[in-house]
C-alpha positions in Angstrom: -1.1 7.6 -11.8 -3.0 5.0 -14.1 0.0 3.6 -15.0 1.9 3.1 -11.7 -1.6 1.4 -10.1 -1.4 -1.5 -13.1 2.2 -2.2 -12.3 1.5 -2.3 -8.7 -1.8 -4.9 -9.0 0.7 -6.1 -11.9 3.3 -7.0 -9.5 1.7 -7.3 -6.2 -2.4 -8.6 -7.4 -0.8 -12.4 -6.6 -4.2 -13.9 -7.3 -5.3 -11.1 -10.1 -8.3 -10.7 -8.0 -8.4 -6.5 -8.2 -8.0 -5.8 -5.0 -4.7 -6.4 -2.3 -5.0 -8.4 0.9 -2.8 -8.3 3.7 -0.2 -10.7 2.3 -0.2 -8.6 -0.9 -0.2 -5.0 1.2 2.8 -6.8 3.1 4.6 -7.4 0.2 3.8 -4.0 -1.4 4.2 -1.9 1.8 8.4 -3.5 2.1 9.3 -3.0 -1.2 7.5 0.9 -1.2 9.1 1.4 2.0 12.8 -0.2 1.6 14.5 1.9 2.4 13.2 2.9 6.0 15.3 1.3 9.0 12.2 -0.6 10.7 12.5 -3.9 12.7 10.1 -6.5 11.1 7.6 -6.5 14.3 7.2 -3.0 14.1 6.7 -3.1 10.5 3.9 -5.7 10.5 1.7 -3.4 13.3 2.1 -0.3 11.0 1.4 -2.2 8.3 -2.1 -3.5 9.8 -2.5 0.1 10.4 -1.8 1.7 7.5 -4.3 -0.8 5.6 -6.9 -0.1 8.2 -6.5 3.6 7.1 -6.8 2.8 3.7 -9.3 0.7 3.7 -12.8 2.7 3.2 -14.8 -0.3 2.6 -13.9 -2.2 5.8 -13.5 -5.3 4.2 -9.1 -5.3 5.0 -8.8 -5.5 0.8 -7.0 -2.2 -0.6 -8.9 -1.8 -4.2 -7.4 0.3 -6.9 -9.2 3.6 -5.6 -8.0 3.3 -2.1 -4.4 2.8 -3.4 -4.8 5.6 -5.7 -5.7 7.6 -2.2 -2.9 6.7 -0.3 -0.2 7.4 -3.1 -1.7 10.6 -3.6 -1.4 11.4 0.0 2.1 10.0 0.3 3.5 11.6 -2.8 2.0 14.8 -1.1 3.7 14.7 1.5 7.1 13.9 0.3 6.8 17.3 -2.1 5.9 19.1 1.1 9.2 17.4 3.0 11.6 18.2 0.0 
């Protein structure tokens, strides 16, 4: 899991700051998520959502912990939909 979280802040950490602001989430979020058939209005709301239930700290950045949560939970969920 290590691993996949320093390609992602690799990749997606534009401004190598540690954490992933919306921009960053945006860009992270489409590329996770390419293959789902969403318009790009309705992508941008559940995108602002999703990062509001990441984000413990309330401060709209997604660190390296609350990343770590919210691939957990999603690779979870996909063994429980295979």
């Amino acid at each position: 899991m290590e691993e996949k979280l320093d390609l992602i802040f690799a990749k997606y950490d534009y401004d190598k700051d540690g954490e992933l602001d919306e921009e960053e989430m945006n860009s992270f979020i489409s590329d996770f998520f390419s293959d789902a058939d969403v318009s790009m209005q309705y992508f941008k709301f559940e995108v602002q959502d999703m990062i509001q239930g990441m984000d413990k700290s309330g401060d709209f950045l997604i660190n390296r912990e609350e990343l770590k949560e919210f691939l957990r939970r999603s690779m979870g969920m996909q063994q429980q939909m295979a």
